[in-house]
PDB file of N, CA, C and O in Angstrom:
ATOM      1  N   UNK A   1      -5.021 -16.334   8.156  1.00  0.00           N
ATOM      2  CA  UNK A   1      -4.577 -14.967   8.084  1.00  0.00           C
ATOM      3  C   UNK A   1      -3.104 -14.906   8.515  1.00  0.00           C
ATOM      4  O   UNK A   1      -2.672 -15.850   9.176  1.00  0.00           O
ATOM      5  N   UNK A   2      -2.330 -13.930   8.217  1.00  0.00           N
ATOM      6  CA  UNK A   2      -0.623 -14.117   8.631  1.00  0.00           C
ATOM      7  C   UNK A   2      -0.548 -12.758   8.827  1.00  0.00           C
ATOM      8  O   UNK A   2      -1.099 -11.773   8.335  1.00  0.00           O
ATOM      9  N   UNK A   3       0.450 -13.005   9.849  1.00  0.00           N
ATOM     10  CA  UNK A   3       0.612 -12.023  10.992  1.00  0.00           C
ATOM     11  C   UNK A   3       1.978 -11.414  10.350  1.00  0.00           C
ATOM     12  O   UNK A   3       2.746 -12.240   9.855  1.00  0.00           O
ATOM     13  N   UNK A   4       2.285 -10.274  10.320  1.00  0.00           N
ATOM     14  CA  UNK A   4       3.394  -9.728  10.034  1.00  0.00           C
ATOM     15  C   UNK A   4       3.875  -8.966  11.195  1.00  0.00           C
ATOM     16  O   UNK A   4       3.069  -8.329  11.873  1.00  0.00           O
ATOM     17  N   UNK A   5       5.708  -8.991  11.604  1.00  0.00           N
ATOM     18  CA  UNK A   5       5.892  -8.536  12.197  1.00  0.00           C
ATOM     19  C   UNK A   5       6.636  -6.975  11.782  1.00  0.00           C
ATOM     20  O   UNK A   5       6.769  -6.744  10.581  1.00  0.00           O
ATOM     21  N   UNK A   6       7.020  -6.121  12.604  1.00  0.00           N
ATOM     22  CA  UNK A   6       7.178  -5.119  12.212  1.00  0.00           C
ATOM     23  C   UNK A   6       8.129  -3.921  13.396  1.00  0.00           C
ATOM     24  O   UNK A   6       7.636  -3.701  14.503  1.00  0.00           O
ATOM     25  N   UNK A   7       9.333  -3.315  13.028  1.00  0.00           N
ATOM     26  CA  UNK A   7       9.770  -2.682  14.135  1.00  0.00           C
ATOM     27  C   UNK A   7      10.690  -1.258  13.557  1.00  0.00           C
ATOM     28  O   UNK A   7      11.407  -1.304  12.557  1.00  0.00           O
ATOM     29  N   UNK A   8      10.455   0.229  14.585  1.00  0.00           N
ATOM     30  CA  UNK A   8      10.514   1.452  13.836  1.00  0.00           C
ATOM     31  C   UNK A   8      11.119   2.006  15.309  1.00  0.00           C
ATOM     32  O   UNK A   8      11.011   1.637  16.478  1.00  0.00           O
ATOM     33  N   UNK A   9      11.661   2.852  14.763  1.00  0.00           N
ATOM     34  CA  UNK A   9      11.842   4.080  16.138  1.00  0.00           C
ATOM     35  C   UNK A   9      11.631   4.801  15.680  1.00  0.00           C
ATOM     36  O   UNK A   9      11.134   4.778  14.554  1.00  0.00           O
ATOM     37  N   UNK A  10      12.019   6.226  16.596  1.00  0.00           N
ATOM     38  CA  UNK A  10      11.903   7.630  15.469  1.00  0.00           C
ATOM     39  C   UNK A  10      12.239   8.608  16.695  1.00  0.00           C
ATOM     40  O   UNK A  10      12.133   8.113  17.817  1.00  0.00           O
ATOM     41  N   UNK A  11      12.710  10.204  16.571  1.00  0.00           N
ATOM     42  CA  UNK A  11      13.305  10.983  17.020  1.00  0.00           C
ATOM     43  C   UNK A  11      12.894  11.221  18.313  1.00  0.00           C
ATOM     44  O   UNK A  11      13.708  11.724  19.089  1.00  0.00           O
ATOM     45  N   UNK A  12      11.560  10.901  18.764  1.00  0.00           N
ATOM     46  CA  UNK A  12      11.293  11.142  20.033  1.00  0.00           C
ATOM     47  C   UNK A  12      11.339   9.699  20.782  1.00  0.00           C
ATOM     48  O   UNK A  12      10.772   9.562  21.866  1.00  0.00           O
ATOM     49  N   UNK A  13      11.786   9.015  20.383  1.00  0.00           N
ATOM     50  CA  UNK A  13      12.314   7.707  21.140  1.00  0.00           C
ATOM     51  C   UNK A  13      14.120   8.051  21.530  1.00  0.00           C
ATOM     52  O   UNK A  13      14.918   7.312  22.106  1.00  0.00           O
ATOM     53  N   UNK A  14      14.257   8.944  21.166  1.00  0.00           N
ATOM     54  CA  UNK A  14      15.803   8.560  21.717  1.00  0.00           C
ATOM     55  C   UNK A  14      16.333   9.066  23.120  1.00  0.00           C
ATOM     56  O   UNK A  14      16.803  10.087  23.621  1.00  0.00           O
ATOM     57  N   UNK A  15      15.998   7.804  23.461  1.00  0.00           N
ATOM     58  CA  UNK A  15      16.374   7.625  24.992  1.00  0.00           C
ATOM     59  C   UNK A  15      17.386   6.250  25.832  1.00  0.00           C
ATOM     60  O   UNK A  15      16.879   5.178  26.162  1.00  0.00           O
ATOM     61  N   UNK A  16      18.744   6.579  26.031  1.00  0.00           N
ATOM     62  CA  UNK A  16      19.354   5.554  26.149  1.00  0.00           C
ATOM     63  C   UNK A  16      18.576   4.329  26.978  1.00  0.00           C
ATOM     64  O   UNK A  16      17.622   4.740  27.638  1.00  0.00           O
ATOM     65  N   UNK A  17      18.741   3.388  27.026  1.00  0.00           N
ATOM     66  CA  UNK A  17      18.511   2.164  27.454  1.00  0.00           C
ATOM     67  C   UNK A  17      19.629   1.547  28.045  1.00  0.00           C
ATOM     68  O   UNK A  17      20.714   2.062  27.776  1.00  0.00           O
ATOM     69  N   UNK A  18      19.622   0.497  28.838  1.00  0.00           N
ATOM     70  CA  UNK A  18      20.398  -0.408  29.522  1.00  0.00           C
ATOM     71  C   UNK A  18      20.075  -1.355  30.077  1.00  0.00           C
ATOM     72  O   UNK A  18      19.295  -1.031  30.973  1.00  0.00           O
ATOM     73  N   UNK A  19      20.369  -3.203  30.031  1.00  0.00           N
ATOM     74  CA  UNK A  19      19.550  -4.277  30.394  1.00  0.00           C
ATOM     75  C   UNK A  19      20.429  -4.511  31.782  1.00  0.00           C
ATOM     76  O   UNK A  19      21.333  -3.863  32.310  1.00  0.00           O
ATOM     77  N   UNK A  20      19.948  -5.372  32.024  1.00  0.00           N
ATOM     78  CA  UNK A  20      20.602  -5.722  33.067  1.00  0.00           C
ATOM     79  C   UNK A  20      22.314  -6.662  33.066  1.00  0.00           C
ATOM     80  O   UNK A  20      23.289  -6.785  33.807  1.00  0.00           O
ATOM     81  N   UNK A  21      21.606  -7.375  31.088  1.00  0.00           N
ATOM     82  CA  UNK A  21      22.951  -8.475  30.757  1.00  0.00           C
ATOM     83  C   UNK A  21      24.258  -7.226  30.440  1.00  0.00           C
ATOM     84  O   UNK A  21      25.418  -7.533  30.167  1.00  0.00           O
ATOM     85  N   UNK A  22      23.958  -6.400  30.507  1.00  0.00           N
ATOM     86  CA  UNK A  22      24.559  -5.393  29.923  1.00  0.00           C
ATOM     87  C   UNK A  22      24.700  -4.541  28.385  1.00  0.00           C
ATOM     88  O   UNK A  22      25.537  -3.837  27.820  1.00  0.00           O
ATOM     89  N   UNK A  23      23.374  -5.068  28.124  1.00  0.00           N
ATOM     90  CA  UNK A  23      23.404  -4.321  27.033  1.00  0.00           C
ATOM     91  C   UNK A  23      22.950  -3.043  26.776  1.00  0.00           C
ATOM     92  O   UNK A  23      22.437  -2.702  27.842  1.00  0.00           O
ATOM     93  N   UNK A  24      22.823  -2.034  25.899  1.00  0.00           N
ATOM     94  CA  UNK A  24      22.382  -1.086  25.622  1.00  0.00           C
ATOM     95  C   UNK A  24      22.334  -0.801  24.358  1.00  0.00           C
ATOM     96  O   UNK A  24      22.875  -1.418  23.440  1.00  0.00           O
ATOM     97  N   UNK A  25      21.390   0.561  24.281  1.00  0.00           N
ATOM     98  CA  UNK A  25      21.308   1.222  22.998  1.00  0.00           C
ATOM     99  C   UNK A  25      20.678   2.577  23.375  1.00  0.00           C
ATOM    100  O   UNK A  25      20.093   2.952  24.391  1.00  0.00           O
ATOM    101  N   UNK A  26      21.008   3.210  22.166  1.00  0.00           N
ATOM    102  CA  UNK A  26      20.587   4.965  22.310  1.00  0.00           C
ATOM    103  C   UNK A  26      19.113   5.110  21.814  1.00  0.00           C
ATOM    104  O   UNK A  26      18.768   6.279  21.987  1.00  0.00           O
ATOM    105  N   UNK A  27      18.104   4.354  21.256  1.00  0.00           N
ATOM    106  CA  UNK A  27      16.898   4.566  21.094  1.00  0.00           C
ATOM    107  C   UNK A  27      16.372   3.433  21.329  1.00  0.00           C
ATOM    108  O   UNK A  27      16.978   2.365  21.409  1.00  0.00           O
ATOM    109  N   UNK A  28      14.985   3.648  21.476  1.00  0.00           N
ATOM    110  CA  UNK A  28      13.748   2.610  21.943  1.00  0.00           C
ATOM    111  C   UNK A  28      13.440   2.536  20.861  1.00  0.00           C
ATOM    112  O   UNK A  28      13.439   3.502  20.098  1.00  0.00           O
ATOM    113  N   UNK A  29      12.971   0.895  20.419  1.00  0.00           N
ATOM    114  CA  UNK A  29      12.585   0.299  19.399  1.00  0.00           C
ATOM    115  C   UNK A  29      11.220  -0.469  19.591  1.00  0.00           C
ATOM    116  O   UNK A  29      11.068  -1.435  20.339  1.00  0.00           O
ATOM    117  N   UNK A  30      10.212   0.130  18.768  1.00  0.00           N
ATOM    118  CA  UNK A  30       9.025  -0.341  18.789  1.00  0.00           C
ATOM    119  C   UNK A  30       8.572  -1.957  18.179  1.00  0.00           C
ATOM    120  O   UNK A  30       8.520  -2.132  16.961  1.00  0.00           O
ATOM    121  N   UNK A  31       8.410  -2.543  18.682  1.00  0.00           N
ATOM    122  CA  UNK A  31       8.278  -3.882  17.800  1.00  0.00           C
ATOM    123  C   UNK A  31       6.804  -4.305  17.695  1.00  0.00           C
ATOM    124  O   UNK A  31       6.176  -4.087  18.731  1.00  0.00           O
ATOM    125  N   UNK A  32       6.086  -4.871  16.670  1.00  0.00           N
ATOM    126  CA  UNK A  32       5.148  -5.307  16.939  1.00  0.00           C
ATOM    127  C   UNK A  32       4.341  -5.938  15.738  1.00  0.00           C
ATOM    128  O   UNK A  32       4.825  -6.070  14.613  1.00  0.00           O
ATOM    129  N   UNK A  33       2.841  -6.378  16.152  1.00  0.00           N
ATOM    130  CA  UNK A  33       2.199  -7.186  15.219  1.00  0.00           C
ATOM    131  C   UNK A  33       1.308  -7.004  14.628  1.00  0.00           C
ATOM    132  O   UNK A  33       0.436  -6.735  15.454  1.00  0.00           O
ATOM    133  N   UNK A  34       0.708  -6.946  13.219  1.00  0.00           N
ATOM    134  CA  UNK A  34      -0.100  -6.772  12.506  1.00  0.00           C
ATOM    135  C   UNK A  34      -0.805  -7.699  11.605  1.00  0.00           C
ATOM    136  O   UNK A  34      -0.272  -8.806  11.677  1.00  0.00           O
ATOM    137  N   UNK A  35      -1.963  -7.675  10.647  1.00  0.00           N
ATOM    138  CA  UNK A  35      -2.550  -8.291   9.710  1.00  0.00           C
ATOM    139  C   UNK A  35      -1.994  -7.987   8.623  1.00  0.00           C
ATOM    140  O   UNK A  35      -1.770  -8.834   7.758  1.00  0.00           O
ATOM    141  N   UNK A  36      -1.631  -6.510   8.477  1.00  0.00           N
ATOM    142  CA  UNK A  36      -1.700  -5.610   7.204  1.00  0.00           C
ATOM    143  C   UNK A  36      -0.118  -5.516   7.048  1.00  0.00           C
ATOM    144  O   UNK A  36       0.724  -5.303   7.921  1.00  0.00           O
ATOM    145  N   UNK A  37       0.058  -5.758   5.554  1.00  0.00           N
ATOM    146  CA  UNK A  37       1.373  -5.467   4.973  1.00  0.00           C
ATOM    147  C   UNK A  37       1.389  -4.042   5.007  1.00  0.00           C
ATOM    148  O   UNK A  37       0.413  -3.346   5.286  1.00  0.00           O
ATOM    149  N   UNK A  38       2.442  -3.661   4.737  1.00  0.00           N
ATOM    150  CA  UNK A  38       3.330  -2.109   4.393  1.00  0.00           C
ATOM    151  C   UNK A  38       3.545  -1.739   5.889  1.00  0.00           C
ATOM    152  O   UNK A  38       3.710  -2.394   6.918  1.00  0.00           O
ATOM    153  N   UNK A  39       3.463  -0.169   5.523  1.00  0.00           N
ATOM    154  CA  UNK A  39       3.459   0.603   7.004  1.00  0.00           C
ATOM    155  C   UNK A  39       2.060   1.305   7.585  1.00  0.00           C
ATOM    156  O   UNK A  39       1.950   2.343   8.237  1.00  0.00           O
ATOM    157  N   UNK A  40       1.208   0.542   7.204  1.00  0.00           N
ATOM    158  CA  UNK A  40       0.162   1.288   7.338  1.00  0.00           C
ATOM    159  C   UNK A  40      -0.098   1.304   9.370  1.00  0.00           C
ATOM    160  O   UNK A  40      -0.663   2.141  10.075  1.00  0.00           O
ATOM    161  N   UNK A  41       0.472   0.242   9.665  1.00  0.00           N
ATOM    162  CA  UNK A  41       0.159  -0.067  11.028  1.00  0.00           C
ATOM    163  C   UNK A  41       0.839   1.368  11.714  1.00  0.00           C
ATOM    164  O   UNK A  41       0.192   2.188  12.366  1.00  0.00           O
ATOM    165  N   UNK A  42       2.427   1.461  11.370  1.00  0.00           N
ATOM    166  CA  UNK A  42       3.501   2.446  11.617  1.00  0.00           C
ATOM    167  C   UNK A  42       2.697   3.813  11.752  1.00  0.00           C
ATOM    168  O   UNK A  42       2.541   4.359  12.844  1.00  0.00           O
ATOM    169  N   UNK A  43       2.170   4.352  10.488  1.00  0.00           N
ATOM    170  CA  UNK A  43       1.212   5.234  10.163  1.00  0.00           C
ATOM    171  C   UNK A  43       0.389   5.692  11.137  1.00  0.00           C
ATOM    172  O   UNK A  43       0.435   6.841  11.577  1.00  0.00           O
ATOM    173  N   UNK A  44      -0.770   4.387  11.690  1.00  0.00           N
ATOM    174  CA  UNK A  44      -1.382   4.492  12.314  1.00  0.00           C
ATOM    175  C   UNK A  44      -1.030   5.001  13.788  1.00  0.00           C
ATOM    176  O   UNK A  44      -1.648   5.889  14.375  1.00  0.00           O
ATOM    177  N   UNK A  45       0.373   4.091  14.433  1.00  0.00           N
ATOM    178  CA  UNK A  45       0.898   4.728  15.378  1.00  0.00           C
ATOM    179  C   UNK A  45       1.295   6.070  15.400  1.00  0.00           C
ATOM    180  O   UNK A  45       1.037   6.532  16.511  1.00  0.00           O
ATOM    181  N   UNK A  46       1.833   6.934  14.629  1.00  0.00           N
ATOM    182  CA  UNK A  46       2.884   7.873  14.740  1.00  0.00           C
ATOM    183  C   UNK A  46       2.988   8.931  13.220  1.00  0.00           C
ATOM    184  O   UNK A  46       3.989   9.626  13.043  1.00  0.00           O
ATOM    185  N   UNK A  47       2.023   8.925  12.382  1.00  0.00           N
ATOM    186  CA  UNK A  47       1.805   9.926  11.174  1.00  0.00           C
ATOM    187  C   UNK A  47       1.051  10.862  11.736  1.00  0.00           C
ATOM    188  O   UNK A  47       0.816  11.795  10.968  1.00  0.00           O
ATOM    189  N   UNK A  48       0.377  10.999  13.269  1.00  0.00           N
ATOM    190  CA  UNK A  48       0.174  12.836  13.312  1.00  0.00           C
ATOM    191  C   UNK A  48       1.155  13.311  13.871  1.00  0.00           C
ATOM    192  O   UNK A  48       1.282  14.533  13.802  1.00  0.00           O
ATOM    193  N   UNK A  49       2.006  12.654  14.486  1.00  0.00           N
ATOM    194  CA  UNK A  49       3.037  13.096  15.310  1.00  0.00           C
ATOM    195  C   UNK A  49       4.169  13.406  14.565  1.00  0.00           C
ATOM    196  O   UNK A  49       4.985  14.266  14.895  1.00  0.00           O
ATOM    197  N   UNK A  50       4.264  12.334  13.005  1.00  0.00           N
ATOM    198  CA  UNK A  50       5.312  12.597  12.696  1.00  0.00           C
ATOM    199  C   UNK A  50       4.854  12.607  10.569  1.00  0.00           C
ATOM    200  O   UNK A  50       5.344  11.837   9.743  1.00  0.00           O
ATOM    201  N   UNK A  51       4.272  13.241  10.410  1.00  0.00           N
ATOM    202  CA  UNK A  51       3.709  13.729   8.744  1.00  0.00           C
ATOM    203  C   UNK A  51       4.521  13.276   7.986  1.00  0.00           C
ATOM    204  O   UNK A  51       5.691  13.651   8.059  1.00  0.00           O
ATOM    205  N   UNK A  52       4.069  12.251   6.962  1.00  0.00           N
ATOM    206  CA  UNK A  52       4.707  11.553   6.297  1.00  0.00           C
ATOM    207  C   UNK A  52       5.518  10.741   6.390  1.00  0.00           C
ATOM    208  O   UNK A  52       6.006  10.211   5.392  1.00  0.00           O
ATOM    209  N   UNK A  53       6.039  10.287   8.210  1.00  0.00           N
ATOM    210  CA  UNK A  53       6.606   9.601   8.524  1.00  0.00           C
ATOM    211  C   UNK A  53       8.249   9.875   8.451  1.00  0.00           C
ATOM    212  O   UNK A  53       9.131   9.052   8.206  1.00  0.00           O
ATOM    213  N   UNK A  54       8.374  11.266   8.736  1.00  0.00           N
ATOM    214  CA  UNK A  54       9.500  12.297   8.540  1.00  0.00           C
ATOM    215  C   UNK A  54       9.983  11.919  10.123  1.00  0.00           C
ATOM    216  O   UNK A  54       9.220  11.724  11.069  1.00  0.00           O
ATOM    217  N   UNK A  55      11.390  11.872  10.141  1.00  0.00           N
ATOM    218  CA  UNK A  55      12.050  11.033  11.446  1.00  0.00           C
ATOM    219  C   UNK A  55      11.620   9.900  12.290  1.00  0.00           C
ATOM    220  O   UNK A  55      11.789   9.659  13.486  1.00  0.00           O
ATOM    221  N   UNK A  56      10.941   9.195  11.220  1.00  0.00           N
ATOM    222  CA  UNK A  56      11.157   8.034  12.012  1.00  0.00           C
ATOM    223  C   UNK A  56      11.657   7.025  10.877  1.00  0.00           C
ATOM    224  O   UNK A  56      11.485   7.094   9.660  1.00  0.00           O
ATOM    225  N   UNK A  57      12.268   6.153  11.574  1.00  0.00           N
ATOM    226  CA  UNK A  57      12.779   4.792  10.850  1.00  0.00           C
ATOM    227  C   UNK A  57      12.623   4.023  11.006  1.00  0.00           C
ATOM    228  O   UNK A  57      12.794   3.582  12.143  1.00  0.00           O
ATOM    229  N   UNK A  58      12.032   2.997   9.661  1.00  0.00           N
ATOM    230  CA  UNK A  58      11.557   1.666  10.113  1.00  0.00           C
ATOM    231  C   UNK A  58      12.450   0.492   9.708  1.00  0.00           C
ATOM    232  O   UNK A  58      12.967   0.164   8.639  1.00  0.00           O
ATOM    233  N   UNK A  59      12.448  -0.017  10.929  1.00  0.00           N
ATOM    234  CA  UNK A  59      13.941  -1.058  11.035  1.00  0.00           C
ATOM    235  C   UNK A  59      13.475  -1.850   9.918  1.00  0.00           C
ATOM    236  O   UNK A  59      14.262  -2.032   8.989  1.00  0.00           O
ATOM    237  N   UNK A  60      11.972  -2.494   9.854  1.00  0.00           N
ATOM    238  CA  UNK A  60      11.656  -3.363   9.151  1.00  0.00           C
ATOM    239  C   UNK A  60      10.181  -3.795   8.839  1.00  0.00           C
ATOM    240  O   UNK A  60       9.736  -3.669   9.980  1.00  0.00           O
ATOM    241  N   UNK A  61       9.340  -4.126   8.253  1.00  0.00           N
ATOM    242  CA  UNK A  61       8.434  -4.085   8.065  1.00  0.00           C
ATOM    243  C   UNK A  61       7.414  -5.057   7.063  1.00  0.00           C
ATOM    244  O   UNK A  61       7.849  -5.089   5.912  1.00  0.00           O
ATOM    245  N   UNK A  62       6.047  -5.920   7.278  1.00  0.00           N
ATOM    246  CA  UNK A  62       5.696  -6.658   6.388  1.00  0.00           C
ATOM    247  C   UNK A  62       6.547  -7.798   6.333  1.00  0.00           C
ATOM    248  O   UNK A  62       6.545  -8.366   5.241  1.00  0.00           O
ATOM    249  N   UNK A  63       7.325  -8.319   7.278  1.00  0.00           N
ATOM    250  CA  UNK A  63       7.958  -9.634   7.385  1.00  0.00           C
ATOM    251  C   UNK A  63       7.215 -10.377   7.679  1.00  0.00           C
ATOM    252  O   UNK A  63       6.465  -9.867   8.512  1.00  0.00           O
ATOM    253  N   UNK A  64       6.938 -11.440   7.453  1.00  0.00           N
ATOM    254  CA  UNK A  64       6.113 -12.810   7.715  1.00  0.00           C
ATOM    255  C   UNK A  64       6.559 -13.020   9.381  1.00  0.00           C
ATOM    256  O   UNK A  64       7.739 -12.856   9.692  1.00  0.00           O
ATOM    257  N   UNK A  65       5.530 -13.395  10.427  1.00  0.00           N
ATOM    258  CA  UNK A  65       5.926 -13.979  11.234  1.00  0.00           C
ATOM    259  C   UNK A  65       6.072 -15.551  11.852  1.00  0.00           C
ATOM    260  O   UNK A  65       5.608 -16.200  12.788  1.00  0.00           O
ATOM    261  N   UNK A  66       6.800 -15.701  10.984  1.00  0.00           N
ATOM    262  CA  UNK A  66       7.094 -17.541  10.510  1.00  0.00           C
ATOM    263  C   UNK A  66       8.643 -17.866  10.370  1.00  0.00           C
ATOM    264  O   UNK A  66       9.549 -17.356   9.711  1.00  0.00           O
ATOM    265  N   UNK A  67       8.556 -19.155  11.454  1.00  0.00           N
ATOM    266  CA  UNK A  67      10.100 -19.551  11.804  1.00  0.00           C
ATOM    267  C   UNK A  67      10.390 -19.993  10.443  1.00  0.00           C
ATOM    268  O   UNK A  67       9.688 -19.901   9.436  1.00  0.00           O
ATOM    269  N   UNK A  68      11.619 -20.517  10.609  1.00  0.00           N
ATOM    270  CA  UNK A  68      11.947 -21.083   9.249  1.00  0.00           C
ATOM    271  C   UNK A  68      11.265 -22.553   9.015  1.00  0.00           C
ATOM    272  O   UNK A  68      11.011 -23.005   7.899  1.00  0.00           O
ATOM    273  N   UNK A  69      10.978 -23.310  10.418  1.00  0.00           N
ATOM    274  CA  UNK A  69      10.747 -24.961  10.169  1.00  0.00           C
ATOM    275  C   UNK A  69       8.783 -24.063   9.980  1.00  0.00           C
ATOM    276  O   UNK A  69       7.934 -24.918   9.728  1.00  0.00           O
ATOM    277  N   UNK A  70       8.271 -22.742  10.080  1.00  0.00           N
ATOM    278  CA  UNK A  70       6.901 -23.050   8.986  1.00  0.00           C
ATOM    279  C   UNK A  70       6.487 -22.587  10.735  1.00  0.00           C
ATOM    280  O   UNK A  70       5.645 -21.694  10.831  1.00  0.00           O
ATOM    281  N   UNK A  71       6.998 -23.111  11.929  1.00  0.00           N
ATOM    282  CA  UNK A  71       5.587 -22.277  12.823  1.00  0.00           C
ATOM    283  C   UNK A  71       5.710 -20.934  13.254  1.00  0.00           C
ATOM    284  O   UNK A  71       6.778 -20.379  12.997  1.00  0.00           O
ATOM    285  N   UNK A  72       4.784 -20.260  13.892  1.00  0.00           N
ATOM    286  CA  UNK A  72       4.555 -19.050  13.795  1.00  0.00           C
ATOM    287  C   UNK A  72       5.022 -18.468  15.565  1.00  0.00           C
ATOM    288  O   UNK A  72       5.000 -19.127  16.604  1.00  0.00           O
ATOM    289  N   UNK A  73       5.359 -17.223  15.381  1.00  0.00           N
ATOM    290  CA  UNK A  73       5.282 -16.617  16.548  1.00  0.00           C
ATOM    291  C   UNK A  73       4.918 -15.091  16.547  1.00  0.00           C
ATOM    292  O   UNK A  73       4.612 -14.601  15.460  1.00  0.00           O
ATOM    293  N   UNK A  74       4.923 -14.238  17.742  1.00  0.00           N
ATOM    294  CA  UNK A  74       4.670 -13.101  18.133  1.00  0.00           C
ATOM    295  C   UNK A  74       5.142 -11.779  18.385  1.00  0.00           C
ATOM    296  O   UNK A  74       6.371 -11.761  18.316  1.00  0.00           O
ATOM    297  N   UNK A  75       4.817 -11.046  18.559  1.00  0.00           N
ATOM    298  CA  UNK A  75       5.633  -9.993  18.734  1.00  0.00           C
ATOM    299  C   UNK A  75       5.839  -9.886  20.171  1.00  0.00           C
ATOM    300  O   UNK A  75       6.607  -9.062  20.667  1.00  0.00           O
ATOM    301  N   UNK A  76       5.029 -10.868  20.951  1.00  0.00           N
ATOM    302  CA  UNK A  76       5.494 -11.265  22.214  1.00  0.00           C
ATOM    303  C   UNK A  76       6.859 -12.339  22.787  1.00  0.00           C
ATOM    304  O   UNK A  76       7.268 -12.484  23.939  1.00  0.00           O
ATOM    305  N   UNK A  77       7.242 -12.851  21.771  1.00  0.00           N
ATOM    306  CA  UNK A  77       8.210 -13.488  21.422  1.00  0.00           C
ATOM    307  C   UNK A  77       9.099 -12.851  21.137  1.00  0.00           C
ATOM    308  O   UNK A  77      10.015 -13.117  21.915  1.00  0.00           O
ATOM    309  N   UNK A  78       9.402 -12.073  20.389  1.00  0.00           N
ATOM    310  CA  UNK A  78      10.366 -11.147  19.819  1.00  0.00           C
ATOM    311  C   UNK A  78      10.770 -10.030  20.842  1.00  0.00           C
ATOM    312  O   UNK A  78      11.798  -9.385  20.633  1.00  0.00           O
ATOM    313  N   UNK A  79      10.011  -9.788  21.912  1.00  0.00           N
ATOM    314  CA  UNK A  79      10.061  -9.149  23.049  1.00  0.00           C
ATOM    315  C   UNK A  79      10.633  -9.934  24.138  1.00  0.00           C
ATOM    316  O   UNK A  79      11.378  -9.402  24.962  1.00  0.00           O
ATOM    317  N   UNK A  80      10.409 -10.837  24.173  1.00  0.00           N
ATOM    318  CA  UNK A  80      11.457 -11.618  25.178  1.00  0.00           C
ATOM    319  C   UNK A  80      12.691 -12.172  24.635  1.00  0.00           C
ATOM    320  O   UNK A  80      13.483 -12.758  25.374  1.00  0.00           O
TER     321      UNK A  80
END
């Protein structure tokens, strides 16, 4: 089975951020992992909150989660 990774924000995420290395950004970015291609996962999170998926944006979606040399990683990975 292959894991797709997947990452969205949307209008009620915008809340500045700041790391410690010094980075930042003006919204929180959801990242995470699924079975299922498209946005159905997205959907599942955040289509009553947000109907039809009206303000939110998905950075990306249905990407394979597979390095280039073929092994696999997580959305726990992608988080660190």
């Amino acid at each position: 089975m292959t894991n797709y990774i997947y990452a969205y924000t949307h209008t009620g995420n915008a809340k500045p951020w700041r790391r410690a290395t010094g980075q930042s950004g003006k919204f929180w970015i959801k990242v995470g992992q699924t079975t299922r291609q498209g946005v159905d996962r997205v959907r599942q999170q955040v289509g009553t909150a947000f109907p039809g998926l009206l303000g939110v944006d998905i950075l990306f979606h249905s990407e394979p989660a597979t390095r280039p040399d073929g092994t696999t990683f997580s959305d726990h990975d992608v988080h660190r």
